[in-house]
C-alpha positions as CSV (number, residue, x, y, z in Angstrom):
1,X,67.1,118.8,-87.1
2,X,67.0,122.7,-86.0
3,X,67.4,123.4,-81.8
4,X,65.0,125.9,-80.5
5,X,67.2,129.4,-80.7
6,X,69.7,128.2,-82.5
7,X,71.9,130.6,-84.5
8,X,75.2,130.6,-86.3
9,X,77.0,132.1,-82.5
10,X,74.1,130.3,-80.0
11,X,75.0,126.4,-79.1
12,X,78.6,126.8,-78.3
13,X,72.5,80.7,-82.7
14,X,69.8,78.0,-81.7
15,X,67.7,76.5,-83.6
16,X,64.8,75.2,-81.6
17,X,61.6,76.7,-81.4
18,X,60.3,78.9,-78.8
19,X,64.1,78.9,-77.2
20,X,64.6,82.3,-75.6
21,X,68.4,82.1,-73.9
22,X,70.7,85.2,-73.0
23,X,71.8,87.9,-74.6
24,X,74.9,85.5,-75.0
25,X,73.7,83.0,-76.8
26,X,74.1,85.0,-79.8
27,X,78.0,84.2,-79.9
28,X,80.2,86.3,-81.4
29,X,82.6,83.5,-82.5
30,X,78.8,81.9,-84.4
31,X,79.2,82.1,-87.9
32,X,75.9,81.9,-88.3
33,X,74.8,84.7,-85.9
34,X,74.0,88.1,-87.1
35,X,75.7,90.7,-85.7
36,X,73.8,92.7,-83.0
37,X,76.1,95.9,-84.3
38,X,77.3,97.6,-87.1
39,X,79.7,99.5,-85.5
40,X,78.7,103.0,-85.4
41,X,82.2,104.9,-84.0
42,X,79.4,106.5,-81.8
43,X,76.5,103.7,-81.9
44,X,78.4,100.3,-82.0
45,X,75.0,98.6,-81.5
46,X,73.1,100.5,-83.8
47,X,71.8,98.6,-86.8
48,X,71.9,94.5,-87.3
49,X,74.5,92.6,-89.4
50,X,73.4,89.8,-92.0
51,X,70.6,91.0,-93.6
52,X,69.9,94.3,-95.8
53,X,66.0,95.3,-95.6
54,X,64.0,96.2,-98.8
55,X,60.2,97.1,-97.0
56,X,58.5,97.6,-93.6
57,X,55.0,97.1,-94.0
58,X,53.7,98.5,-90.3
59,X,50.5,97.8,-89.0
60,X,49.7,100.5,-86.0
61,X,46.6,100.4,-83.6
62,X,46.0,103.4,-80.8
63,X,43.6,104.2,-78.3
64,X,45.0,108.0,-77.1
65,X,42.7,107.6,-74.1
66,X,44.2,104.8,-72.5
67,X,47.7,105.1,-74.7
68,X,47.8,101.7,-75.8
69,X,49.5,100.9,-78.8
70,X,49.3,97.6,-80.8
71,X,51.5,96.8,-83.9
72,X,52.5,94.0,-86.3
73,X,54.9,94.8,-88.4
74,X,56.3,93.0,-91.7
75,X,60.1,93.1,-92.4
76,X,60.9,91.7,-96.2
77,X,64.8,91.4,-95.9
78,X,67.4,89.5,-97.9
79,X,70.1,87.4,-96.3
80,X,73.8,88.1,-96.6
81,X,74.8,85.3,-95.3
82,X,73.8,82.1,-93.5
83,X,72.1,82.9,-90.5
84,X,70.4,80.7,-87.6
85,X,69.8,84.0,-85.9
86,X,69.5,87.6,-86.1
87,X,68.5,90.8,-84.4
88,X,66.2,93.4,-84.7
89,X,66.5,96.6,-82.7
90,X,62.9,97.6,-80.8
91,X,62.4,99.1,-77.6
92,X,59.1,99.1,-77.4
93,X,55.7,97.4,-76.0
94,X,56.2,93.7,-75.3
95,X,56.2,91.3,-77.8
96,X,53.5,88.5,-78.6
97,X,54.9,86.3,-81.3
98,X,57.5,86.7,-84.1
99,X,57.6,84.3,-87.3
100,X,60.1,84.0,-90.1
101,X,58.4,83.0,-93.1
102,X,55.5,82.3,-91.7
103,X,56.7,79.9,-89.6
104,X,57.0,80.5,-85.4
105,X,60.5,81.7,-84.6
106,X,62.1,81.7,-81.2
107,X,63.3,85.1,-79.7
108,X,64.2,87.2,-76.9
109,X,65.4,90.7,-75.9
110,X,68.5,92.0,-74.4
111,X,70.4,94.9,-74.0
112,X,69.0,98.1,-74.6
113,X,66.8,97.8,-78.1
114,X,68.0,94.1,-79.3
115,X,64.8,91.7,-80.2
116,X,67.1,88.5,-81.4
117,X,65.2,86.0,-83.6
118,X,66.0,82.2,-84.3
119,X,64.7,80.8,-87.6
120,X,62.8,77.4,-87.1
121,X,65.1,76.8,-90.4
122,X,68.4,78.4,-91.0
123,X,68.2,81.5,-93.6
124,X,70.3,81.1,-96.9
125,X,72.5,84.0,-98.3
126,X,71.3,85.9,-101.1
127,X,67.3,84.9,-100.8
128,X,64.5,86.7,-99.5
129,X,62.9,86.3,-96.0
130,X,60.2,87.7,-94.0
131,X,60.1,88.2,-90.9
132,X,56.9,89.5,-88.4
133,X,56.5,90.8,-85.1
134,X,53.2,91.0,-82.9
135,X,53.7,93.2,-79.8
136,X,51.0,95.0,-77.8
137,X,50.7,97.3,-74.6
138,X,51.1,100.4,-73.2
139,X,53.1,103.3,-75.5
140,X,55.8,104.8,-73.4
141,X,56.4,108.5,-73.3
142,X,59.7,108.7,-75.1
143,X,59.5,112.8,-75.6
144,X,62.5,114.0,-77.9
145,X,63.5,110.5,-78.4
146,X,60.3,108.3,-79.7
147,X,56.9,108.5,-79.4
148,X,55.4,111.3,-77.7
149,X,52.3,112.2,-76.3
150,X,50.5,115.9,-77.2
151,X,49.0,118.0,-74.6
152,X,45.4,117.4,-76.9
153,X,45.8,113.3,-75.8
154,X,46.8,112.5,-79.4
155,X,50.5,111.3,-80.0
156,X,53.6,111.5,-82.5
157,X,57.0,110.1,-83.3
158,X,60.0,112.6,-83.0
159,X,63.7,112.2,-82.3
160,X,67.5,111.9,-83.9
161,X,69.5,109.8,-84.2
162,X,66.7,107.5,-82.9
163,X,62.8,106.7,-82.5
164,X,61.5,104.2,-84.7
165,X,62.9,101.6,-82.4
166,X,60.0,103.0,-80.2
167,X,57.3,101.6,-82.1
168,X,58.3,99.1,-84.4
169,X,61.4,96.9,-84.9
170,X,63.6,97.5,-87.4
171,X,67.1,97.7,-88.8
172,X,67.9,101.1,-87.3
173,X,71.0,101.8,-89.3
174,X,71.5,104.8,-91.5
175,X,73.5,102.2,-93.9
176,X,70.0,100.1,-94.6
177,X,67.2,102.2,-96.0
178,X,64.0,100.3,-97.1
179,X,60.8,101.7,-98.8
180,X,58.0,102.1,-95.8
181,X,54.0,101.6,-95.7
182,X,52.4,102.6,-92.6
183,X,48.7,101.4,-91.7
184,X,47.0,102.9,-89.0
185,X,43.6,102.2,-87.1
186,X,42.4,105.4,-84.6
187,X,39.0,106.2,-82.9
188,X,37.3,107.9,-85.5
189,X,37.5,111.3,-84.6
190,X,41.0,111.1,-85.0
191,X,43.4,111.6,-87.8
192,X,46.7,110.0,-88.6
193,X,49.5,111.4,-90.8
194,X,53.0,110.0,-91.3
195,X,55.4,110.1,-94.6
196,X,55.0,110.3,-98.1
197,X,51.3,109.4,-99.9
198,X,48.1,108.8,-98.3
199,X,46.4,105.9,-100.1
200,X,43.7,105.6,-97.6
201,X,41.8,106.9,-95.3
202,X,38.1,105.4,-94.4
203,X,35.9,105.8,-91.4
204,X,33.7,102.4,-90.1
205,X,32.3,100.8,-86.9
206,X,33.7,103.9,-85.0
207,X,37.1,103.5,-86.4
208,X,39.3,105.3,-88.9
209,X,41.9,103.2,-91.0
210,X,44.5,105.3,-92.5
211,X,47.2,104.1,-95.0
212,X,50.7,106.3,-96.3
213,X,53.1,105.1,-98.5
214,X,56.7,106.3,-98.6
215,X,57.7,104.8,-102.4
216,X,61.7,106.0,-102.2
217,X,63.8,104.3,-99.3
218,X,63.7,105.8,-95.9
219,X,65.8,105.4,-92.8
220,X,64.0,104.7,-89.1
221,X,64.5,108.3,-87.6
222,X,62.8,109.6,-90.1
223,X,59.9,108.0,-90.4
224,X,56.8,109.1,-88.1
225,X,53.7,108.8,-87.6
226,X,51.5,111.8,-85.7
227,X,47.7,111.0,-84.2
228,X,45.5,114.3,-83.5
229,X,42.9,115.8,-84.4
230,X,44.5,118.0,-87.4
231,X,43.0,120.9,-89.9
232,X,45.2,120.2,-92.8
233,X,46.8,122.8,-95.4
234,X,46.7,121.6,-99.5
235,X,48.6,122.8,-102.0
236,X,50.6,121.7,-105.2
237,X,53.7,122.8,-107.0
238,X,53.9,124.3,-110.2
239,X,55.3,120.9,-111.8
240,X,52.4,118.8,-110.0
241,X,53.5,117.6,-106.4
242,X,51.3,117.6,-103.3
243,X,51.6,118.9,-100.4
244,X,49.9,118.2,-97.6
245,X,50.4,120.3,-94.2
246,X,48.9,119.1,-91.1
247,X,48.0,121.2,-88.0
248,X,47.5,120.4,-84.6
249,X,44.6,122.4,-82.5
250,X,46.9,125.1,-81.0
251,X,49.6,125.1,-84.3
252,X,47.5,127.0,-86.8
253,X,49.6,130.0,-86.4
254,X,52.3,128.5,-88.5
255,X,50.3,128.6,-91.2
256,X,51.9,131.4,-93.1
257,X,54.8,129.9,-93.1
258,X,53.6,126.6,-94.5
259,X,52.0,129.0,-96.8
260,X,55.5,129.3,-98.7
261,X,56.4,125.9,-99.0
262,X,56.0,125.7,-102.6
263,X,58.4,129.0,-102.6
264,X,60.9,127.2,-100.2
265,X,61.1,124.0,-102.7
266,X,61.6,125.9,-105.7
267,X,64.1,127.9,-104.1
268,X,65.8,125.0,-102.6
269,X,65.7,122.6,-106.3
270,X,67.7,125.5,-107.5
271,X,70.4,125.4,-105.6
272,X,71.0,121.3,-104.9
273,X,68.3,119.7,-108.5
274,X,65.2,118.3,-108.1
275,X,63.2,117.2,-105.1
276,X,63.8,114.1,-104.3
277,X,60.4,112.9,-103.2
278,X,56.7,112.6,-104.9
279,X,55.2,115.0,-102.3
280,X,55.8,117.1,-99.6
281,X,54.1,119.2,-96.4
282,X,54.6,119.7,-93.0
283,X,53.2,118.4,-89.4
284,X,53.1,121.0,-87.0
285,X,52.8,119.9,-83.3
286,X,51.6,121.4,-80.3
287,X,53.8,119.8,-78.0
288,X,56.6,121.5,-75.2
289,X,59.6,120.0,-78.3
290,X,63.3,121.6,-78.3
291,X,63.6,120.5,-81.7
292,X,61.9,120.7,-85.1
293,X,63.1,117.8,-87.4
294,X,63.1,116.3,-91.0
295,X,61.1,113.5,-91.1
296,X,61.2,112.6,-94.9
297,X,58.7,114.3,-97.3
298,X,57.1,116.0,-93.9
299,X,58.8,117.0,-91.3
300,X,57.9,117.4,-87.7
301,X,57.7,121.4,-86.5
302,X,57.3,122.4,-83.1
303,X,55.8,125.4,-82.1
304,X,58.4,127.9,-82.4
305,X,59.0,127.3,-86.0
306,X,59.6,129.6,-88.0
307,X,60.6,130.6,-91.8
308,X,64.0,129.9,-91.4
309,X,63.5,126.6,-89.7
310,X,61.0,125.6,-92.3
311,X,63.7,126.3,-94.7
312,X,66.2,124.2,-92.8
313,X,63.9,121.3,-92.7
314,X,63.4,121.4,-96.6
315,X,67.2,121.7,-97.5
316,X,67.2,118.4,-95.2
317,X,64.8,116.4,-97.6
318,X,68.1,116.8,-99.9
319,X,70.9,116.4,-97.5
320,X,70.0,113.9,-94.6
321,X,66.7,112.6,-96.2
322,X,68.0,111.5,-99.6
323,X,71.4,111.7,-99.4
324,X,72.0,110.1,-95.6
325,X,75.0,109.6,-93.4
326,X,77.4,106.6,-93.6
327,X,78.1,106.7,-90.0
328,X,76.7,109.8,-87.4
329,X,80.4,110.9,-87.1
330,X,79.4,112.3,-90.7
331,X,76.8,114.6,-89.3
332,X,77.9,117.4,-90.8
333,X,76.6,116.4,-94.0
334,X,73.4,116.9,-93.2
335,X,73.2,120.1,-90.3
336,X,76.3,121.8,-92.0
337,X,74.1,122.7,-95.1
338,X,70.6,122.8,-93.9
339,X,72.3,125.4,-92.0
340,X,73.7,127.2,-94.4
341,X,71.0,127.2,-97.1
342,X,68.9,128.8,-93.9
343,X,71.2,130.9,-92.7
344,X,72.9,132.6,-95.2
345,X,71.3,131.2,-99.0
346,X,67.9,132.0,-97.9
347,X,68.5,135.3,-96.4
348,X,71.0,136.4,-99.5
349,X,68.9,135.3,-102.7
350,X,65.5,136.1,-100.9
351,X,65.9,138.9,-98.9
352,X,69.2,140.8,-100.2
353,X,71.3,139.6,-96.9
354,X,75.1,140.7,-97.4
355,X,76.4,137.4,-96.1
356,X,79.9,138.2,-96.4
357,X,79.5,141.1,-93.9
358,X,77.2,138.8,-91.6
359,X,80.1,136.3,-91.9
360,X,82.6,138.7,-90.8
361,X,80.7,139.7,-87.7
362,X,80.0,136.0,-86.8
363,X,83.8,135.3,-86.6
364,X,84.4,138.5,-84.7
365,X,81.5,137.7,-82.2
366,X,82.8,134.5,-82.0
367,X,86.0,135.5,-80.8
368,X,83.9,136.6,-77.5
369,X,82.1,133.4,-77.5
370,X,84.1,130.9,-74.9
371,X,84.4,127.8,-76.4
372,X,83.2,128.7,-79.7
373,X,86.0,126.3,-81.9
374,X,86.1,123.6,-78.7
375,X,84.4,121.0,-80.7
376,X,85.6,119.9,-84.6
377,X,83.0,119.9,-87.2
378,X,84.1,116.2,-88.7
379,X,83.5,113.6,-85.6
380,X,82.5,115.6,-83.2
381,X,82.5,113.2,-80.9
382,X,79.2,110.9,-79.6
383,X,76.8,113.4,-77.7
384,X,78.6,116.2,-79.4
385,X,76.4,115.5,-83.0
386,X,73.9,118.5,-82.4
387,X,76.4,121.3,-81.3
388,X,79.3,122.5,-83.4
389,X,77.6,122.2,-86.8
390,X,74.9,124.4,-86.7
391,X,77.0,127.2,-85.7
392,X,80.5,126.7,-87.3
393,X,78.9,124.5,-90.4
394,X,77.5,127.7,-91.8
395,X,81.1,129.5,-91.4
396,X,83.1,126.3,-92.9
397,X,80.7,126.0,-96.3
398,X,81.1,130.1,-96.6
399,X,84.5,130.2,-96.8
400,X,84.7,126.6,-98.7
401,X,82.5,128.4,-101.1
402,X,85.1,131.8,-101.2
403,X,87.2,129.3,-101.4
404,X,86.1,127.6,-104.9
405,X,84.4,130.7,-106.2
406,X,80.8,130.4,-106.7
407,X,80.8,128.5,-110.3
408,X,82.9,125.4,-109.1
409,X,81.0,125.4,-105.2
410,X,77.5,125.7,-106.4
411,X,77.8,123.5,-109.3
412,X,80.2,121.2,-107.0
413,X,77.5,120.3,-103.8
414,X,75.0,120.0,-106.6
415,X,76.8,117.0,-108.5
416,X,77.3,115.2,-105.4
417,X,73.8,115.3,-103.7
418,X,72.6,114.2,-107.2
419,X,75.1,112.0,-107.3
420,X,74.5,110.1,-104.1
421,X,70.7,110.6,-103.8
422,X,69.0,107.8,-101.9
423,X,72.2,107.0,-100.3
424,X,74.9,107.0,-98.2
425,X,77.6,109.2,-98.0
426,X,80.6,110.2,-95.9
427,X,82.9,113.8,-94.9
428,X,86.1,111.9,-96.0
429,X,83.8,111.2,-99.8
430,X,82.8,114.8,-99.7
431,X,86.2,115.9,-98.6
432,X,88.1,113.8,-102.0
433,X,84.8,115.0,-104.0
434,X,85.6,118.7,-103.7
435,X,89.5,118.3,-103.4
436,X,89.2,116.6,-107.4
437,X,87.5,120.1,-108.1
438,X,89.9,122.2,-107.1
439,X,93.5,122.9,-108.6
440,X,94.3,124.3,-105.4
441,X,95.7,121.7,-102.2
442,X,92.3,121.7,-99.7
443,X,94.4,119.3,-97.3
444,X,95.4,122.4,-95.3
445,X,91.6,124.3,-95.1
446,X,89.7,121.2,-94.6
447,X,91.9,120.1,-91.4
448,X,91.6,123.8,-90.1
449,X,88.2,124.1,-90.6
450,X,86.9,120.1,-90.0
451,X,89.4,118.5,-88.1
452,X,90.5,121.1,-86.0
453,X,88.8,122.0,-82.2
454,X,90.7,125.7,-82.9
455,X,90.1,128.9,-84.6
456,X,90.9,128.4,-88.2
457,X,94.1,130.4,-89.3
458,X,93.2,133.4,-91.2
459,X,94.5,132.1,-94.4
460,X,91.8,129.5,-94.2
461,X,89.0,131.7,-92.5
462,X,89.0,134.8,-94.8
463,X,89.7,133.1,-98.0
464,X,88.8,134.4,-101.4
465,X,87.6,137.9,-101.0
466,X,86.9,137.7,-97.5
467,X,90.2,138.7,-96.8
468,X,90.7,141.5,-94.9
């Protein structure tokens, strides 16, 4: 995710059918329930014990004019343990009917997002299961967080750390990604775009039926789905890959920077290995957003975008998209170096940037900046996610990399977004992953610079030959 404005010194258990009890009825002292929670230090209710999701399969119909939305969506899961119920997490339009291998299941919803379902047979660890939800009615306006409504009457899905729960239930957990298909019906003179590949698209009886296929695992806040009435941008890479670019009416004058995507991926494989994904693009919004943000293989762009945020939303497909947080106290991990590679690799390799010097005069204006240091870059705290990392991140991974020197930094951050690609990782893994390639003790630089709400001490902030 990039902020409008930002820069490195701006942001200082039953069984029987059709039984729908409380919220309580799911004990915590069941064995057999699945816990509503993973524990999230900053989202305890985040994400569903019990199960571990391999596809969504969402169905999706909209009518823009009167903004209803219906959906069925197909959950293939595996059990991880005996379970006589389970949650989903959904907030949206109400639900119809839920089955669990074809067969009706009972359910009800509680708390803020919880959808918990009761087998009409108890679920075995280690096999398969499906599970389905109908649900129909009006789409809620969820701007920044959800499903959103554009000023041209179409719609998309934007927001971090949550949105999917908006429009279809899921497991909405970093730690569970799943492969994705989406299915969408629209009035005809609409278009629909969302992740990955489009493997359909057909116009009948008035009505356009749109499929896209996301064939490498994806987490729920970054999957999307955008209705309007696009002009779309092809191109392809030198090595083959699509990309497609879509437009809203008002948003073509982002083109020329969608222009350079093939430049911005090539730049971007250099630094962290291959792209991660079978295609790429954009979808460009016209919509009042504070926010542009990586939705995997095609990210969401408001209207204020610009190179530089187009480059921070690529560096994403690497590290947030492929390589995803454990928990969101790791956030650094993924605004830390979409950050830097926009702020400082971009403007150094591209456009002959001295970055040292621009580093230098960030820590001096900083010094004026109340506040600047107030919030630690490794658990910043829950609300706190979106602050401190896109403006001290860029300074910590500059003077980690003066640190290392450029052959152990470069070739470091590459190993270990290769090595966790389509995973999960953590800053206490990246923190042990650096310290075994160093000789020299990090304990003391990475408490200064991650743990630490303070102005690193100068040892740690002018390392290497930023001394002064």
């Amino acid at each position: 995710m990039r902020l409008s404005g930002v820069s490195t010194v701006a942001v200082a258990a039953a069984l029987l059918l059709g039984f729908a009890g409380p919220a309580s009825a799911q004990s915590a002292n069941d064995p057999l329930a699945g816990a509503p929670g993973l524990g999230d230090p900053y989202y305890p209710l985040d994400g569903n014990g019990g199960y571990d999701v391999r596809h969504y399969e969402v169905g999706i119909g909209y009518e823009p004019a009167a903004r209803q939305l219906t959906g069925s969506t197909r959950i293939d899961a595996t059990a991880t343990q005996a379970l006589t119920s389970f949650n989903l997490d959904f907030a949206g339009p109400p639900v119809q009917r839920v089955s669990v291998n074809n067969m009706p299941a009972g359910f009800d919803r509680n708390g803020e997002h919880e959808l918990t379902v009761r087998p009409m047979l108890p679920l075995l660890p280690g096999l398969p299961f499906t599970v389905t939800v109908d649900y129909a009615g009006p789409a809620a306006d969820a701007t920044g967080a959800g499903w959103t409504f554009a000023p041209s009457g179409g719609a998309f899905v934007a927001g971090e750390p949550h949105s999917a729960t908006t429009w279809y239930p899921l497991n909405d957990t970093p730690r569970d990604k799943a492969t994705f298909t989406l299915h969408a019906t629209v009035p005809a003179e609409w278009e629909v775009v969302s992740n990955g590949v489009r493997t359909r698209d057909e116009v009948r009886d008035g009505s356009r039926s749109v499929s896209w296929e996301s064939r490498q695992p994806i987490l729920g806040y970054l999957t999307t789905i955008a209705i309007d009435k696009f002009t779309y941008l092809e191109q392809r890479r030198a090595d083959g890959t699509p990309l497609l670019s879509a437009f809203a009416p008002g948003a073509a004058d982002n083109l020329e920077h969608e222009r350079r995507l093939p430049e911005i991926l090539d730049f971007t494989e250099s630094l962290y290995g291959p792209y991660p994904f079978d295609t790429s693009g954009g979808i460009y919004v016209d919509a009042d957003l504070s926010f542009s943000l990586e939705t995997q293989t095609r990210p969401i762009y408001a209207p204020w975008t610009d190179l530089q945020t187009v480059v921070h939303e690529i560096a994403h497909q690497w590290w947030g998209d492929s390589v995803s947080v454990y928990s969101w106290a790791d956030i650094c991990l993924n605004e830390c170096f979409a950050s830097y590679t926009a702020d400082y690799l971009w403007p150094e390799r591209m456009e002959g940037t001295d970055v040292d010097a621009m580093y230098r005069e960030t820590v001096q204006q900083a010094s004026t900046i109340p506040h600047f240091w107030d919030i630690a870059l490794q658990n910043p705290g829950a609300g706190n996610e979106f602050t401190s990392v896109y403006y001290r991140g860029p300074l910590f991974l500059h003077a980690l990399r003066k640190q290392l020197g450029d052959d152990v930094f470069f070739a470091a951050i590459r190993e270990f977004v290769t090595a966790n690609a389509y995973g999960n990782a953590s800053m206490p893994q990246f923190r042990d992953f650096i310290q075994s390639k160093s000789a020299t003790d990090l304990t003391g630089f990475f408490a200064a610079w991650l743990d630490q709400a303070a102005r690193p001490a100068d040892e740690y902030l002018f390392p290497g030959d930023l001394r002064v």
